[in-house]
C-alpha positions in Angstrom: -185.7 -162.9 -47.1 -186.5 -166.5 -46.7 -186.2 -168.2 -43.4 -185.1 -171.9 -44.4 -184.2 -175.1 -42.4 -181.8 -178.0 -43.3 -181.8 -181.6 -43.1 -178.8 -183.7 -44.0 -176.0 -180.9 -43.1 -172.7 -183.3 -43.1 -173.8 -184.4 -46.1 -171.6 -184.2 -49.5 -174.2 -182.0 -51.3 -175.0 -180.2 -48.3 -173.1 -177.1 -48.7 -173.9 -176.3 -52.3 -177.5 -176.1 -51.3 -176.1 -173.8 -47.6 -173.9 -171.6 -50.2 -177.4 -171.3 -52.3 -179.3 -170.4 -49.7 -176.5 -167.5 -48.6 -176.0 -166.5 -51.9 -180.0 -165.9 -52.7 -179.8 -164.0 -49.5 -182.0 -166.0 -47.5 -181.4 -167.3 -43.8 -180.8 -170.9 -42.3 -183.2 -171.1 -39.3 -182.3 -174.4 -38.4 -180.2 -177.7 -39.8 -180.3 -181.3 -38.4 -178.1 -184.3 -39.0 -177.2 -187.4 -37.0 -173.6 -186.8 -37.5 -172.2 -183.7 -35.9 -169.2 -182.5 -38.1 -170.9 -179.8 -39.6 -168.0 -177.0 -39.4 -168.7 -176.5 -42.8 -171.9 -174.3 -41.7 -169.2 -171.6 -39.9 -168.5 -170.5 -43.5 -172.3 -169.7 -44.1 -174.7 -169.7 -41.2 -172.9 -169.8 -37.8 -175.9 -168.8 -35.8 -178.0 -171.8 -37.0 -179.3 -173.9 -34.8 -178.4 -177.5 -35.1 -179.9 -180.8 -33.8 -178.5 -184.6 -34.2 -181.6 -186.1 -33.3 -184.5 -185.4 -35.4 -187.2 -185.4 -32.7 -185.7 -182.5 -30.9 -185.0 -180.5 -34.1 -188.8 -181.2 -34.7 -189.6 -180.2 -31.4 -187.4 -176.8 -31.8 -189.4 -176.4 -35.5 -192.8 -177.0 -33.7 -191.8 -174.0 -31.2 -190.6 -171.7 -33.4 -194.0 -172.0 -35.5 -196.0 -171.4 -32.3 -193.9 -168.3 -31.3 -194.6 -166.9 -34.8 -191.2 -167.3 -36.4 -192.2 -167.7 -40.4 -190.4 -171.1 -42.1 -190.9 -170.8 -45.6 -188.9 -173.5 -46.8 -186.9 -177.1 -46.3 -183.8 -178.1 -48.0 -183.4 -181.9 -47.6 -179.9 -183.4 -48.4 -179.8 -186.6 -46.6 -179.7 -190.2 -47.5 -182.1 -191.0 -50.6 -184.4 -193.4 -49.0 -185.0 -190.7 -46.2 -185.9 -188.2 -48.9 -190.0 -189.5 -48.8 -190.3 -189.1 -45.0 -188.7 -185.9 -44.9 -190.8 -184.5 -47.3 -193.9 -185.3 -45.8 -192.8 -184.0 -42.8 -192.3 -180.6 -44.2 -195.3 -180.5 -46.0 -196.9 -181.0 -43.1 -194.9 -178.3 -40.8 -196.3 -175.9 -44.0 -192.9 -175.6 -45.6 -192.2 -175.8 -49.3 -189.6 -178.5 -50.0 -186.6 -178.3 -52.1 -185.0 -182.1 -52.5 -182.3 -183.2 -53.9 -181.9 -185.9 -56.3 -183.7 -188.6 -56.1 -186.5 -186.9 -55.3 -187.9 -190.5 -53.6 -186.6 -193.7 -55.2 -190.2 -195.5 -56.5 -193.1 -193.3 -59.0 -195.7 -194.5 -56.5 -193.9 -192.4 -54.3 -194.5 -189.8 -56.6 -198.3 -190.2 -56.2 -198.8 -190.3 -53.1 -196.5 -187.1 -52.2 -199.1 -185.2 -54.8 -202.2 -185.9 -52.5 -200.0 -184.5 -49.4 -199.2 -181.4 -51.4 -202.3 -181.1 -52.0 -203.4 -181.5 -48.5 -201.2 -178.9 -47.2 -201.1 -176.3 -50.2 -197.3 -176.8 -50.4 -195.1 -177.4 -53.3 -192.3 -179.6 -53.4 -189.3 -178.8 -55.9 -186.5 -181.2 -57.5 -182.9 -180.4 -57.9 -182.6 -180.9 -61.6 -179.9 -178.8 -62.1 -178.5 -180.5 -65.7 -181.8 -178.6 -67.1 -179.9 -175.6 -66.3 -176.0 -176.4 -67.8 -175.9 -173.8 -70.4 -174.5 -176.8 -72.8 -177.2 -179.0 -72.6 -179.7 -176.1 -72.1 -178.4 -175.1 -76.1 -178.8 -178.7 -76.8 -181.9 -179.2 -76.1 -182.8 -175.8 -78.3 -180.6 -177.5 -81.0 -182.8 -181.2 -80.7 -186.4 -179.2 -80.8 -185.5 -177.2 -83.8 -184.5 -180.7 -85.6 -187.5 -182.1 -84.3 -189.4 -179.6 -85.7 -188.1 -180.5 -89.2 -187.9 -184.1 -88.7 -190.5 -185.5 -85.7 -189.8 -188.3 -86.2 -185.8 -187.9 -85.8 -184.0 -191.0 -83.6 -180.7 -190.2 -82.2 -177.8 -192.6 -81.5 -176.6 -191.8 -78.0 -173.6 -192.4 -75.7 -173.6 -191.9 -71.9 -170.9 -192.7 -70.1 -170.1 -191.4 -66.6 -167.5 -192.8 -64.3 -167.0 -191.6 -60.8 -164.5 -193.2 -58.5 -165.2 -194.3 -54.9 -163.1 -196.1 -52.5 -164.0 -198.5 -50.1 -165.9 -196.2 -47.5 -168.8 -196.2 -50.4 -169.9 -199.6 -49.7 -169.8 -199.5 -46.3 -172.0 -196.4 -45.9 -175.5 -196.0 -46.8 -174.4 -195.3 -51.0 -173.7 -198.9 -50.9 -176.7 -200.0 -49.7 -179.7 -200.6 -52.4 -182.2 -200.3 -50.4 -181.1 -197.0 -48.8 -179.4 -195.3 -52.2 -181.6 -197.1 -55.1 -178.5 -198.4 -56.4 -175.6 -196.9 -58.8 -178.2 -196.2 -61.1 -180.5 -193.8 -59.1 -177.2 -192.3 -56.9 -175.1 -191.1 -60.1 -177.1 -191.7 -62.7 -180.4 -190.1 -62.1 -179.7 -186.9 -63.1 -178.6 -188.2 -66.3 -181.9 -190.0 -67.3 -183.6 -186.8 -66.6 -181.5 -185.0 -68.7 -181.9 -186.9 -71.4 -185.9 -187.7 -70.5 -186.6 -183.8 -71.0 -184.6 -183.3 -73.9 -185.5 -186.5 -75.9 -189.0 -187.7 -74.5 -190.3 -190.8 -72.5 -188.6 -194.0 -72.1 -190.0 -196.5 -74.5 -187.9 -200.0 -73.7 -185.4 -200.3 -70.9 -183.0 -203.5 -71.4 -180.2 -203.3 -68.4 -177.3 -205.3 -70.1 -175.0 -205.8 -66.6 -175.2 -205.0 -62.8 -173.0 -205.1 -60.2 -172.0 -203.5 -57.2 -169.6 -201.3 -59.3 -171.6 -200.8 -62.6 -174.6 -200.6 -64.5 -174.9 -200.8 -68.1 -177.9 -201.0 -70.1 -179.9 -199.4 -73.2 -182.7 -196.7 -73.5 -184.8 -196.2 -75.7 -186.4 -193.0 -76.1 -189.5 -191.7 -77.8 -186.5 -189.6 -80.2 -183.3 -191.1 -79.3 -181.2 -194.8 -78.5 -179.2 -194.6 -75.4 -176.6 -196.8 -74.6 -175.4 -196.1 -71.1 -172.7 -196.9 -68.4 -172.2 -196.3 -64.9 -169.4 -196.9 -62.6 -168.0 -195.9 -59.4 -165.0 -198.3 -60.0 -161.3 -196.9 -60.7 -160.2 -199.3 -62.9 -162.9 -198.9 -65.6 -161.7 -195.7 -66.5 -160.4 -194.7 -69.7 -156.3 -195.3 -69.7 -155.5 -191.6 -70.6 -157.9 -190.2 -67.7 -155.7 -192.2 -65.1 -152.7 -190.6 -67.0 -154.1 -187.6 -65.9 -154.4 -188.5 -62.4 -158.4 -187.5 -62.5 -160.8 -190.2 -61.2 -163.9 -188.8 -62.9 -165.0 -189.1 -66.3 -168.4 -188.1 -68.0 -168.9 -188.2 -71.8 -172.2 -187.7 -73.7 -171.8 -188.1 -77.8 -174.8 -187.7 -80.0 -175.1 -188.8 -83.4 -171.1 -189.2 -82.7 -170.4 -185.6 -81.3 -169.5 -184.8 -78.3 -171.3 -182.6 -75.9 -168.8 -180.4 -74.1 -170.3 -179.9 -70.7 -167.6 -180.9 -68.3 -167.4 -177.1 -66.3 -170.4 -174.9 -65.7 -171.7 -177.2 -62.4 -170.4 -174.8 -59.5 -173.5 -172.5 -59.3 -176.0 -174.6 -60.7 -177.4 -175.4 -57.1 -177.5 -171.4 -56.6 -179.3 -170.8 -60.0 -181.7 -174.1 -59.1 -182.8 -172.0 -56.0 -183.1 -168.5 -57.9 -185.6 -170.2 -60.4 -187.5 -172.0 -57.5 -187.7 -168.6 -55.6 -189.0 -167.4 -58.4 -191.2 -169.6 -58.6 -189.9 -171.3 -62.0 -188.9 -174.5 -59.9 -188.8 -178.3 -61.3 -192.1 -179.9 -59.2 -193.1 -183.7 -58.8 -194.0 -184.4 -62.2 -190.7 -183.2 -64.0 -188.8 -185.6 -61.3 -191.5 -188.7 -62.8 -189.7 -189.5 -66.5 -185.7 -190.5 -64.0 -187.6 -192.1 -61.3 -189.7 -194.5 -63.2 -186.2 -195.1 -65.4 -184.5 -195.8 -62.2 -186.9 -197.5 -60.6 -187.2 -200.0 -63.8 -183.6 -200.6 -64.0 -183.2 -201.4 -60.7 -185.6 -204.0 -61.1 -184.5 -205.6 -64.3 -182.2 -208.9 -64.3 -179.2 -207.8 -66.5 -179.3 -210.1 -70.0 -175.6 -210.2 -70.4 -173.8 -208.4 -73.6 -176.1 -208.4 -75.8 -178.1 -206.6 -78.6 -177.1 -202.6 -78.3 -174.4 -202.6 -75.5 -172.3 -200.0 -74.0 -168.7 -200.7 -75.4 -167.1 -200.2 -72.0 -169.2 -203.0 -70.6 -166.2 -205.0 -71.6 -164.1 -203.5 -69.2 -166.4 -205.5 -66.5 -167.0 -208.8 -68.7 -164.3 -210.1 -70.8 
């Protein structure tokens, strides 16, 4: 058993990564977060204990270390631009580190996290749990094979993700570019990763519209084209989705098919942390390829619609 601690507990990915720590059958030492409605933890670690102010949890931490108590691990779940500091912190309190995504929002964060792991002798690990989806996993079997045929392959790529927010969204810290990278790195990270592993590097990054509540752009791949939109907006989303009263909708086609992957996400935090545990985890440099994507795009001035745009960019400019 694995004695863990928490950071970012009232936070909306929070309890997949408590249920994955119960379900792995490891223990929650500790768990910290400024906000204090954390009742969720009652349905998996009610003996934790749990500071709002990070000092004292630190404090508590320190203690615990110098009465003997083992902490083999920190789960970090707050806001993205926090990610960075919290990291280092655990690596220096000689914990492993398993962050979600983003795992920090700039590559040169990248670097210099690698000299602190290698300060300490720590690892840090990235949730990258698309790598996992047992639909994408079979894709990317399906794309090697291909490229083994045909190196020199390029395939002609849709990504389209919609997830609605309401007004709350751009008033906390999601809204904030500075604090969540952007739409881009907050929803859409993931995604470049995704494709990143299964499709190699980016080559050529055009970002064809940006706003507050969507990105668009195109990718292009060392094996594929990738024309791509993001949105958190409700009214961008396809007529018969809203029929359906859902307010999410994702859609990948290659080469004009679709790839079914719309179920298979509940456990995917709880099989990230049984491959991490045994010690098959995703480590800085898998997390390099999205960040350095994200980190580009959010940088880019948008060139309007033009050259190889994402159709449902018209939904935003008509």
């Amino acid at each position: 058993m694995k004695n863990f601690t928490l950071i970012g507990a009232a936070g909306y990915i929070a309890p997949r990564h408590l249920r994955a720590i119960k379900d792995t059958n490891n223990n929650l030492i500790a768990a910290m977060d400024k906000f204090d409605s954390v009742g969720i933890m009652d349905s998996f670690f009610p003996e934790s204990d749990f500071f709002v102010e990070f000092e004292r949890f630190d404090r508590h931490i320190d203690k615990l270390k110098r009465e003997g108590v083992k902490l083999d691990f920190t789960s970090i779940c707050s806001p993205n631009y926090l990610h960075d500091s919290h990291i280092r912190w655990a690596l220096k309190s000689q914990m492993d580190v398993i962050c979600e995504k983003p795992l920090v929002l700039n590559p040169w964060n990248i670097d210099a996290l690698k000299v602190i792991e290698d300060e300490t002798g720590k690892k840090i690990y990235n949730i990258l749990q698309l790598r996992l989806h047992p639909s994408i996993v079979a894709l990317k079997q399906k794309v090697q094979k291909e490229l083994e045929q045909n190196p020199d392959k390029v395939y002609d790529i849709d990504l389209t993700y919609l997830t609605s927010r309401g007004t709350w969204y751009f008033i906390s810290w999601k809204g904030d570019q500075s604090k969540s990278g952007g739409i881009a790195s907050n929803i859409g990270v993931h995604f470049y990763d995704m494709l990143s592993w299964i499709f190699g590097e980016a080559k050529e990054n055009i970002v064809h519209l940006k706003t507050p509540f969507a990105n668009a752009g195109y990718l292009k791949l060392k094996n594929a084209n990738v024309r791509w939109f993001l949105s958190v907006k409700y009214d961008y989303l396809p007529d018969e989705v809203k029929e359906k009263g859902q307010r999410t909708y994702r859609s990948i086609t290659v080469d004009n098919q679709e790839i079914e992957f719309s179920g298979g996400f509940t456990d995917l935090h709880t099989r990230s942390y049984e491959e991490i545990l045994k010690g098959n985890g995703f480590g800085l440099e898998d997390a390099r390829n999205s960040i350095e994507i994200v980190s580009t795009i959010r940088n880019l001035e948008p060139i309007g619609l033009r050259g190889e745009y994402h159709p449902f960019c018209k939904k935003v400019i008509n």
